[in-house]
C-alpha positions as CSV (number, residue, x, y, z in Angstrom):
1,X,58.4,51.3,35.5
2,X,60.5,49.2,37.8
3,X,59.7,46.8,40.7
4,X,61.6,49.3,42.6
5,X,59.8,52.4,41.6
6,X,56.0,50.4,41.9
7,X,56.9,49.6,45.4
8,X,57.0,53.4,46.2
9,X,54.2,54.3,44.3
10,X,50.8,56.1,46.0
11,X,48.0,56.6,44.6
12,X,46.3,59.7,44.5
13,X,43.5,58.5,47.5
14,X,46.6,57.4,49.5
15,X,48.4,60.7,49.4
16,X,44.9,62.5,50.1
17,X,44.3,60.3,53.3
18,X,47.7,61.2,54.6
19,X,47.5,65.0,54.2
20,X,43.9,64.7,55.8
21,X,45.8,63.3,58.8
22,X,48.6,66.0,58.9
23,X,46.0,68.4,59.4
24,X,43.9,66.7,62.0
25,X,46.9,66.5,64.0
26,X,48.0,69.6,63.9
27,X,44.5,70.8,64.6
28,X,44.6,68.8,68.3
29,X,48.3,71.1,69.4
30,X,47.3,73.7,71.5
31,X,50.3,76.5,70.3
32,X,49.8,78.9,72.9
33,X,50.7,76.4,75.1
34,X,53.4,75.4,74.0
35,X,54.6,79.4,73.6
36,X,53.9,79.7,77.1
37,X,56.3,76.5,78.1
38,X,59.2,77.6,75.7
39,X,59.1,81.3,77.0
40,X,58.9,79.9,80.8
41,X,62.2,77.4,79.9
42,X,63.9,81.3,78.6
43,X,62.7,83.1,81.3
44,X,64.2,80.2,84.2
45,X,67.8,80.0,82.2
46,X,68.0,83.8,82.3
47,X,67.2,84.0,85.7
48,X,69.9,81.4,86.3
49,X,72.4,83.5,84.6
50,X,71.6,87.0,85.7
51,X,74.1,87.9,88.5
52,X,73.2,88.2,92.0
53,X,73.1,91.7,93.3
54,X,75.6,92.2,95.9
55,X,74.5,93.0,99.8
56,X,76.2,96.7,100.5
57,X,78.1,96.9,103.7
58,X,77.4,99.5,106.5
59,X,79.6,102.1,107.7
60,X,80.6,99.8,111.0
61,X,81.1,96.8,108.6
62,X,83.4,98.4,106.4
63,X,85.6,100.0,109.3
64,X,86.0,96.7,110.5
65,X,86.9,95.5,107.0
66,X,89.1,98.6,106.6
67,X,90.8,97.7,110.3
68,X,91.2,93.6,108.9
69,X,93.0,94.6,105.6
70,X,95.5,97.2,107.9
71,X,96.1,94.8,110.6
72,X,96.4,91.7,108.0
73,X,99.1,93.9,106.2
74,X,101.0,94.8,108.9
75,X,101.2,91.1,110.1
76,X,102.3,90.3,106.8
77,X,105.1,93.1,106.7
78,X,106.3,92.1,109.8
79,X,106.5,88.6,109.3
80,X,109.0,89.6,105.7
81,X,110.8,92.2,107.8
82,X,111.7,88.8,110.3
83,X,113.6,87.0,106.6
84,X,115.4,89.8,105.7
85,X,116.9,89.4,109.2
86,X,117.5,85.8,108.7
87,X,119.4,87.0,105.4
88,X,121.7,89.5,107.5
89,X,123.0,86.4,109.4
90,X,126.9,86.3,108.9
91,X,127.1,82.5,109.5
92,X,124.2,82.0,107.1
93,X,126.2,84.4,104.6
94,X,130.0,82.4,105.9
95,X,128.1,78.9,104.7
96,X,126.8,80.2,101.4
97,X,130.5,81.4,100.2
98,X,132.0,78.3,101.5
99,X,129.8,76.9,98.8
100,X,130.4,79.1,96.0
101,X,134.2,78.2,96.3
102,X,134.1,74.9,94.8
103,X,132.1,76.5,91.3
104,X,134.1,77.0,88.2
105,X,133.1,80.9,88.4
106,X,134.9,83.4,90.0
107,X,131.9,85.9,91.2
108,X,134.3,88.5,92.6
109,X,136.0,89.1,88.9
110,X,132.9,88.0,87.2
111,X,130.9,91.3,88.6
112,X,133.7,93.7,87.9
113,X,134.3,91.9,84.2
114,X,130.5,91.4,82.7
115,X,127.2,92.9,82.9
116,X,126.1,92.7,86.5
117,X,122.7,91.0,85.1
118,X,124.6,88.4,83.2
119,X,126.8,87.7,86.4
120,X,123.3,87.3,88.1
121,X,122.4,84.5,85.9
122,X,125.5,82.8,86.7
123,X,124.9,82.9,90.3
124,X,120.9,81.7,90.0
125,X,121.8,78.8,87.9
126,X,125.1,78.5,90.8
127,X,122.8,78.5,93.7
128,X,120.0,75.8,92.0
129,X,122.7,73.4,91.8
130,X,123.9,73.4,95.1
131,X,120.0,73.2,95.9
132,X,118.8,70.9,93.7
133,X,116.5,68.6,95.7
134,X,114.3,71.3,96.2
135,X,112.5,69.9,99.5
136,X,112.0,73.1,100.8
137,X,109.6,76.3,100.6
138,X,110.2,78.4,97.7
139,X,111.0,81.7,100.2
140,X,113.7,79.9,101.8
141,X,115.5,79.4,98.8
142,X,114.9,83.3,98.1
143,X,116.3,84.1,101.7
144,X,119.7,82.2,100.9
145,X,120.0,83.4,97.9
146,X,119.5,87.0,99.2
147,X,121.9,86.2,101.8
148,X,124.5,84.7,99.2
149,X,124.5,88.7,97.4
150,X,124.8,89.9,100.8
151,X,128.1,87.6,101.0
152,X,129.2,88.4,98.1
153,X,129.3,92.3,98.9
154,X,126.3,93.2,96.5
155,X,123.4,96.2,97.9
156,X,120.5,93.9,97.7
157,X,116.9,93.9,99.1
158,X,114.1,91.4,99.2
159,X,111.2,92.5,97.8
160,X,107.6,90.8,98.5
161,X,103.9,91.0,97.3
162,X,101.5,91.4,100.0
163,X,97.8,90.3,99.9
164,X,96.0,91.3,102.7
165,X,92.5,89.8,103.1
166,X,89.5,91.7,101.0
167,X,86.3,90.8,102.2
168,X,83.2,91.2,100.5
169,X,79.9,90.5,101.9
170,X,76.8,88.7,99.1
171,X,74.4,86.6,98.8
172,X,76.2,84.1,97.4
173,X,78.6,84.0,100.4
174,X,75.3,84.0,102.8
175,X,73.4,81.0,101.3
176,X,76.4,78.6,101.5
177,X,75.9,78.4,104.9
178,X,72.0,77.6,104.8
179,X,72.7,74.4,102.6
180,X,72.6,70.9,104.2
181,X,76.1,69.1,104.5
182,X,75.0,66.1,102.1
183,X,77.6,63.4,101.5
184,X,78.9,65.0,98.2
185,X,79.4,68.6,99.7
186,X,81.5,67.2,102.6
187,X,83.1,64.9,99.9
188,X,83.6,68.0,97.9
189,X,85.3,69.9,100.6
190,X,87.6,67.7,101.9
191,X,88.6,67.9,98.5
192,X,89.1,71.9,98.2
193,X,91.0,71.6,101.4
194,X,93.5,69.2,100.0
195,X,94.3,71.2,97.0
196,X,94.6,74.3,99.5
197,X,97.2,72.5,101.4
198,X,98.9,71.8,98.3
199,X,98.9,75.3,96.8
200,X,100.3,76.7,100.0
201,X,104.2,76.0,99.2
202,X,103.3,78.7,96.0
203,X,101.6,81.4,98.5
204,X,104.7,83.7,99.0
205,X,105.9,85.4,96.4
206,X,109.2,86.6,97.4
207,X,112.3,87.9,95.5
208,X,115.3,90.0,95.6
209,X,116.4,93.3,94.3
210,X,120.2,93.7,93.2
211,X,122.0,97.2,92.8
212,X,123.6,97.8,89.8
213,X,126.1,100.7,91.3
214,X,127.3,101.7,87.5
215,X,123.4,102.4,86.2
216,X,122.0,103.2,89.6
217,X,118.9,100.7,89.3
218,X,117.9,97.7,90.7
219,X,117.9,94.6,89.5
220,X,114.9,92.0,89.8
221,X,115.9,88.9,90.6
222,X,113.8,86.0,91.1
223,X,115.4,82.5,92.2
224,X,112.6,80.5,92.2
225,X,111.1,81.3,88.4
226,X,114.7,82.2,86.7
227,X,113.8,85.3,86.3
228,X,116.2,88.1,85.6
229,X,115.5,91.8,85.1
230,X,112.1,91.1,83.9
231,X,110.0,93.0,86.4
232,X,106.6,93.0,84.1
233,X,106.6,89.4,83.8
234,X,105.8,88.4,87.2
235,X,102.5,89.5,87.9
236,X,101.2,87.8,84.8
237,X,102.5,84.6,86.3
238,X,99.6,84.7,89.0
239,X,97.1,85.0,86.8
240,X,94.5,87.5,85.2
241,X,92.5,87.4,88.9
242,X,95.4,87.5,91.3
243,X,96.9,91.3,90.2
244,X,99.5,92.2,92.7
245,X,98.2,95.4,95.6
246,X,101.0,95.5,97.3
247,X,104.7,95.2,96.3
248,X,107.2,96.5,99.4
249,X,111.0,95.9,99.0
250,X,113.1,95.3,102.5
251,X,116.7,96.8,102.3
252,X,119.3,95.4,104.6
253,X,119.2,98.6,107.2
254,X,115.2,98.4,107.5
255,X,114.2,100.9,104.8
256,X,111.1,100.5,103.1
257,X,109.8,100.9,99.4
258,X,106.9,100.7,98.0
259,X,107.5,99.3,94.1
260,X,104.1,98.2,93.3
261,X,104.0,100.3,89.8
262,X,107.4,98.4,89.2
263,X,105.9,94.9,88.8
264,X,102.2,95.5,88.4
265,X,101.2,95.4,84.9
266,X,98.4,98.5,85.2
267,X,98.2,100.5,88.1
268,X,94.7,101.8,87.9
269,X,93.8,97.8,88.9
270,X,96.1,97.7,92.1
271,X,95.0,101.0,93.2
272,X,91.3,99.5,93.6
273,X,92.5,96.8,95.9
274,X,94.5,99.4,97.9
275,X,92.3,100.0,100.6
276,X,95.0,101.5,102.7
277,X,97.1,103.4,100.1
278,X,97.7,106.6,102.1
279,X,97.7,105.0,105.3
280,X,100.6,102.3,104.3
281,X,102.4,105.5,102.9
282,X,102.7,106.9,106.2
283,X,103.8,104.0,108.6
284,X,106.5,103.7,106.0
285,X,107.6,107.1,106.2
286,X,107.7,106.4,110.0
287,X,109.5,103.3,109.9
288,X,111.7,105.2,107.5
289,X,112.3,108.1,109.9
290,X,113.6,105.4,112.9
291,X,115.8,104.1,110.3
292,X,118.3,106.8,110.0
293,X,118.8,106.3,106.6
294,X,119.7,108.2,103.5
295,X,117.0,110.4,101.7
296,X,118.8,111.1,98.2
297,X,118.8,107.6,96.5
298,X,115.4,106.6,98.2
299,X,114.1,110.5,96.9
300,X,115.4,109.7,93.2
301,X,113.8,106.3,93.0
302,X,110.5,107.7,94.3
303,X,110.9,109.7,91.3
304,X,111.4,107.2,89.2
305,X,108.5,104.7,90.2
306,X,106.1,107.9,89.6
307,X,107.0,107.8,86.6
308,X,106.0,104.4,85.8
309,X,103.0,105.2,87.1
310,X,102.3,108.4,84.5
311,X,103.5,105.4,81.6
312,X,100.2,104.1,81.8
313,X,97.6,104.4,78.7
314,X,94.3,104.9,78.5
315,X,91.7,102.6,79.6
316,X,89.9,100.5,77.2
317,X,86.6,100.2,78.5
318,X,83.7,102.9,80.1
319,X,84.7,101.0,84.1
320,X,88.6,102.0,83.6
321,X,87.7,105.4,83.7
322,X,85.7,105.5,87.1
323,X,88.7,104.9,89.4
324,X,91.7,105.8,87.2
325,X,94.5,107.6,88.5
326,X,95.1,109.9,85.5
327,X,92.0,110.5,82.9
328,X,88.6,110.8,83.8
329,X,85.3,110.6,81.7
330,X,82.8,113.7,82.7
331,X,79.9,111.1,82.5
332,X,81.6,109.7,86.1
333,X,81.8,113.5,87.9
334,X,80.0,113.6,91.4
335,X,76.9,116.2,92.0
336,X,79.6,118.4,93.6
337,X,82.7,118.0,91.2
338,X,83.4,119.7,87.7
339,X,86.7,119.9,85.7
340,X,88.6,123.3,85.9
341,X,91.2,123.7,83.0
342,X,88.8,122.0,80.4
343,X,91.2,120.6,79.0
344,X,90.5,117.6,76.7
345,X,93.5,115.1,76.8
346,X,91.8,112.5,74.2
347,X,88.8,110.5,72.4
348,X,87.3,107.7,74.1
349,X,84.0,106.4,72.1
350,X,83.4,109.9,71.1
351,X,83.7,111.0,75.0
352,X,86.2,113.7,75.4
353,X,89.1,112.0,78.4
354,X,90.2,114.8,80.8
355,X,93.4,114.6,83.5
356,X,91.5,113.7,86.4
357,X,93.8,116.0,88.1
358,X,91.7,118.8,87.1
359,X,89.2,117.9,88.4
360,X,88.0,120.7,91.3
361,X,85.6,120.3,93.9
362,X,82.6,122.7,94.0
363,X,80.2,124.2,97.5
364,X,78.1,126.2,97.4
365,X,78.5,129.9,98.6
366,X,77.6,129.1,102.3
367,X,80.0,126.5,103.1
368,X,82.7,128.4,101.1
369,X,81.9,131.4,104.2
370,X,82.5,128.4,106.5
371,X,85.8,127.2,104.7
372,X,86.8,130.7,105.1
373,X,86.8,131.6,102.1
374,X,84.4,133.5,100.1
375,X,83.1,134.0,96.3
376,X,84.5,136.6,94.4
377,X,81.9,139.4,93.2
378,X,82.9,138.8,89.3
379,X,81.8,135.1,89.9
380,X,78.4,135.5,91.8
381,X,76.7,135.7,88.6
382,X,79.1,132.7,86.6
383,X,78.5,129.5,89.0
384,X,80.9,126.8,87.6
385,X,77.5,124.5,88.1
386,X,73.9,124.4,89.0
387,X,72.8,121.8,91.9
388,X,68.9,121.0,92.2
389,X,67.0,120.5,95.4
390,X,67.3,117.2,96.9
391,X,66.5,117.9,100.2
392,X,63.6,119.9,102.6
393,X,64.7,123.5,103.3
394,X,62.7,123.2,106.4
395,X,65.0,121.1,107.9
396,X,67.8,122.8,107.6
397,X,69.4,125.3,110.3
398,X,68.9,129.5,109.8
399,X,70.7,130.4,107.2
400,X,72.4,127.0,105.9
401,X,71.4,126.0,102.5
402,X,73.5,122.8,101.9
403,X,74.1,123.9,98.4
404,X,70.4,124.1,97.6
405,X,70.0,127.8,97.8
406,X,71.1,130.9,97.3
407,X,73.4,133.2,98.6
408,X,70.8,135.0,100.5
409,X,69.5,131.6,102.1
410,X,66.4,132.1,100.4
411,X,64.6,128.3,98.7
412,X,64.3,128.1,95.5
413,X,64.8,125.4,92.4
414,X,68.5,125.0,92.7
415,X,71.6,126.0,94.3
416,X,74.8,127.5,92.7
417,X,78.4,126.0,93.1
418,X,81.9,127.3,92.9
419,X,85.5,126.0,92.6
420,X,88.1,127.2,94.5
421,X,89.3,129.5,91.9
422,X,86.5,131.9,92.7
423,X,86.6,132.6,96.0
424,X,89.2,134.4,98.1
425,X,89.8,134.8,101.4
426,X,87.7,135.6,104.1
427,X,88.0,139.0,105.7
428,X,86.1,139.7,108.9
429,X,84.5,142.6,109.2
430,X,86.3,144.9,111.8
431,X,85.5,146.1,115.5
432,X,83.6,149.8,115.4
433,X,83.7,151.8,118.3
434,X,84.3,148.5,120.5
435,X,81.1,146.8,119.6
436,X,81.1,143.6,118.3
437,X,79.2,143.3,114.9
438,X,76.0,140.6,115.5
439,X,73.9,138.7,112.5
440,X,69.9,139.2,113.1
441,X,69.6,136.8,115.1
442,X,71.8,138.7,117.6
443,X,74.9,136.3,117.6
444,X,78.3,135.8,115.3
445,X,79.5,132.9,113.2
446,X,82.4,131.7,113.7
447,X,83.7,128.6,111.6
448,X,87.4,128.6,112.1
449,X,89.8,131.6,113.5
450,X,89.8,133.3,110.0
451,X,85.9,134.3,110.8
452,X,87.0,136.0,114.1
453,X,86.3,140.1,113.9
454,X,89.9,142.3,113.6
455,X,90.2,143.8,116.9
456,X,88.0,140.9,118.7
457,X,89.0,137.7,120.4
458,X,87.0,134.1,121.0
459,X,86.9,133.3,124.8
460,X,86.1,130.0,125.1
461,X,85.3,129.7,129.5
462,X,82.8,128.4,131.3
463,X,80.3,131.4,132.2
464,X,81.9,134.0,131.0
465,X,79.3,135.6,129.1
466,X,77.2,136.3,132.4
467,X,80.3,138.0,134.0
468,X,80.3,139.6,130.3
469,X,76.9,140.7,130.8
470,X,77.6,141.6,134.7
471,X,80.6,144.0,133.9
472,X,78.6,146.1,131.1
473,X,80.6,145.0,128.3
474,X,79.7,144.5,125.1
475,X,79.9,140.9,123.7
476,X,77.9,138.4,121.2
477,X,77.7,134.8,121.8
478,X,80.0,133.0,119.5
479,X,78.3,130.5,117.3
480,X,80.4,127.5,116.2
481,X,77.8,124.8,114.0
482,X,74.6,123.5,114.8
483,X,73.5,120.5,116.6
484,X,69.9,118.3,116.8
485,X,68.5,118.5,120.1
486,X,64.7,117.1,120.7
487,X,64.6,116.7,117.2
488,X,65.1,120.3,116.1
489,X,68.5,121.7,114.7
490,X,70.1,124.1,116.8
491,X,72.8,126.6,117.1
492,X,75.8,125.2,119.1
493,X,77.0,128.1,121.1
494,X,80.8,127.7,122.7
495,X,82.1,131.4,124.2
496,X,81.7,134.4,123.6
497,X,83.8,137.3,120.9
498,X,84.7,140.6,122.9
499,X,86.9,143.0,122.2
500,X,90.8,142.5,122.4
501,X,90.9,145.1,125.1
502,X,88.8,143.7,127.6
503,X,90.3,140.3,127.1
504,X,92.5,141.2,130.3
505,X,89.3,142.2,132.3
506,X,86.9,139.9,131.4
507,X,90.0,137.1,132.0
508,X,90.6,138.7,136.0
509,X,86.7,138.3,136.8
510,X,87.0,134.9,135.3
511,X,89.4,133.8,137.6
512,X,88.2,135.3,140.5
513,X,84.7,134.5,140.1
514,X,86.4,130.6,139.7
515,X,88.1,131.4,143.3
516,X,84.8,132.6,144.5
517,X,83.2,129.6,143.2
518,X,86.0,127.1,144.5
519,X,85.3,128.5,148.2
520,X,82.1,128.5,148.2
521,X,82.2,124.6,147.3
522,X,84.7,123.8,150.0
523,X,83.1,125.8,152.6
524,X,80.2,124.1,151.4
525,X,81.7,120.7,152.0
526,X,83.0,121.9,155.6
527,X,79.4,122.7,156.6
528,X,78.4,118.5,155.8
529,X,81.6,117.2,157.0
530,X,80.7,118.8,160.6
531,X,76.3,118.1,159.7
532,X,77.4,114.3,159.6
533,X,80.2,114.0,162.2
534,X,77.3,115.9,164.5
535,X,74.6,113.3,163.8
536,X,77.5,110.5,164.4
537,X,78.3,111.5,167.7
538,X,74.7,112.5,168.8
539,X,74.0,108.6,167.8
540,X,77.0,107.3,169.7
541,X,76.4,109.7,172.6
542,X,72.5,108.1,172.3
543,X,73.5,104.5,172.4
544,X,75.9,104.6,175.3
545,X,73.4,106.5,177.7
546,X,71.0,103.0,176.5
547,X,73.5,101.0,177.6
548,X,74.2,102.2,180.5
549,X,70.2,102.4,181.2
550,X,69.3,99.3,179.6
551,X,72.4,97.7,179.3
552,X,74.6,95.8,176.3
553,X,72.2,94.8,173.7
């Protein structure tokens, strides 16, 4: 054996000692304590990691975040409405040409010659070298070149993305504030504020819209990225988290469009940051109507941006489908929503996807009578779907069930629900022999003006069911909803239904038990007016006879 080998030799009492030891020492560890500490350490770094449930807003709080996003928009529309002014200025446009002389390109023949795109290009790459320092903000150079087209006789509009502040209350937000200002925080935020300032030039993203008058289209056109005709790369440029909401384009006699499915890459994830989607569609209508403008081309482009829109494929994930704007999963229906065609439009995980345009909302029998409207015999027995009870019958009015019962009113374990496609329209039962027909409780319903009797008519004035009752003729208090007074639910009662042929009457005593009324009041008032002037001059008369007595006091 070698001197190598002997040196790393044992013996056999050696090796024994060693393993006697091994054990000893794993005999002293207490394992279960040592569990405990490694499933503590897992249990503190998934804590870490799980997200922090959001705080949900009130009702008041999101109104006023509702109002914030509005106003915010509107400042922010106004404020691009003021450039495309600044691009209409003719000395701004006189200065621009004067420029464009001394270039090697002729834009006039160039636009009539080439592609209008192309000829675009040429001008872009024109216009950065006669601005090539680039000391300015990158809207500026967006409003000169907007006002350069408008020189150069081409129908142009600038077009701008609008984000409007989206607040969202959490803890995270909350606990910021409770943290002490240590040297390294304010260090920390001096520094954020820095890079703010210097990300500010970048804020507005502006860019113009050319007419092509031989295709009818516009052209996107964006100076400050080169960009050409390439509406769908924009949008990626801000980022996966900065997806554009709104996109409005500002045509040189005020008119305004909304392109947002033009540039945005999906729809379905602007829509969620549209808070004010149908209100922003009506003060542009309005605007529009002040503008005097014509409604063909602006009617055929709506056209055409809807049907961008429709482009869009399915989702790829379960969220997609909860706020989409054309399929739907039936896993995300509300308790009073079903789908009506069932019509399956595709596979998503083994789901079936519907249109979410079929999808109908459902009341129940009741508030269908209410709607003026009312279920169709055939249908009684077919519900489109069953609601359970979710609330205490007792604490609902006579005769309301809220969905949870029956036609008949009467409790029970669940309540049916019907589309629109099973009811029809209400029909009032008619006047017979003049006499108004009453419910059991002695009064009538009456939801809208489709409930009203044929033959009757709702008088809605001040006492005039006790000059109703004083005349003899027959009437029934007219029952319009319910209301909570000292905590019980009660019957809101506003006029009265009478027949159409004592309307006339009934309307006479009216007025002339209002005369009667009004003269009773100002022969009321005469009677104090002359109480208090007596008293006065009794007094006066009663301190000049102590004067004279007594003399001046």
């Amino acid at each position: 054996m070698d001197d190598d080998e002997e040196e790393f030799a044992y013996s056999e009492g050696e090796l024994d000692d060693e393993e006697e030891d091994d054990v000893d020492w794993e005999d002293q560890i207490d394992w279960d304590q040592v569990n405990q500490s490694l499933a503590e350490q897992d249990a503190a770094s998934v804590a870490r990691k799980r997200r922090r449930a959001p705080i949900r807003l009130t009702k008041d709080e999101k109104e006023r975040e509702k109002a914030l996003h509005q106003t915010h928009l509107l400042v922010l529309l106004a404020t691009r409405i003021k450039w495309s002014t600044v691009s209409r200025s003719q000395l701004l446009r006189g200065l621009l040409l004067s420029l464009t002389a001394g270039s090697d390109v002729d834009f006039f023949a160039e636009m009539k010659q080439q592609p209008l795109s192309y000829s675009l290009e040429l001008l872009v790459r024109c216009l950065m070298n006669f601005f090539f320092a680039r000391k300015g903000r990158d809207y500026e150079l967006t409003v000169l070149f907007a006002a350069l087209c408008g020189a150069l006789q081409l129908r142009y509009r600038l077009t701008c993305a609008l984000d409007p502040l989206l607040v969202q209350k959490g803890k995270a937000f909350e606990s910021s504030f409770k943290q002490k200002p240590t040297k390294r925080r304010r260090a920390r935020k001096i520094a954020d504020t820095i890079l703010k300032k210097k990300k500010k030039i970048g804020v507005f993203w502006l860019w113009c819209e050319v007419l092509d008058e031989k295709t009818k289209s516009w052209i996107h056109v964006d100076v400050v990225r080169r960009l050409v005709g390439r509406p769908q790369e924009v949008e990626p440029l801000r980022g996966k988290a900065a997806r554009f909401s709104y996109v409005i384009s500002i045509q040189d006699n005020e008119l305004l469009v909304d392109v947002t499915s033009r540039y945005t890459v999906q729809w379905s994830k602007s829509l969620e940051l549209r808070l004010a989607d149908s209100w922003l569609k009506q003060v542009i209508e309005r605007f529009n109507d002040d503008a005097m403008i014509q409604r063909g081309a602006l009617e055929d482009e709506k056209k055409s941006l809807e049907t961008l829109k429709l482009d869009e494929g399915m989702p790829t994930s379960v969220e997609g489908f909860r706020k989409h704007h054309l399929y739907c999963l039936e896993r995300h229906l509300g308790q009073l929503e079903c789908l009506h065609p069932r019509k399956v439009v595709g596979l998503f995980n083994g789901q079936p996807v519907f249109l979410r345009e079929h999808i109908q909302p459902l009341q129940s029998a009741f508030k269908w009578r209410r709607l003026g409207r009312v279920v169709k015999e055939s249908e009684r027995e077919k519900p489109a779907k069953w609601k359970s009870r979710g609330s205490d019958p007792s604490s609902k009015p006579a005769g309301e069930s809220d969905g949870s019962d029956g036609e008949d009113g009467k409790s029970g374990a669940g309540g049916a629900l019907f589309g629109l496609w099973q009811t029809t329209e209400f029909e009032p039962p008619p006047m017979v022999d003049g006499r108004v027909p009453k419910n059991q409780y002695g009064n009538i319903e009456i939801w809208s003006s489709a409930h009203v009797p044929r033959g009757a008519v709702h008088l809605r004035l001040p006492r005039i069911d006790t000059i109703a009752e004083s005349l003899g003729i027959d009437f029934a208090p007219a029952v319009v909803g319910f209301e909570v007074r000292n905590g019980r639910t009660m019957p809101k009662v506003a006029g009265i239904i009478v027949a159409q042929s004592h309307e006339a009457t009934l309307l006479d005593a009216h007025a002339e038990r209002q005369q009667q009324t009004i003269e009773k009041a100002i022969e009321h008032n005469c009677k104090l007016v002359l109480k208090r002037w007596a008293k006065l001059t009794k007094r006066l008369l009663l301190r000049q006879r102590l004067e004279d007595d007594y003399g001046a006091v």
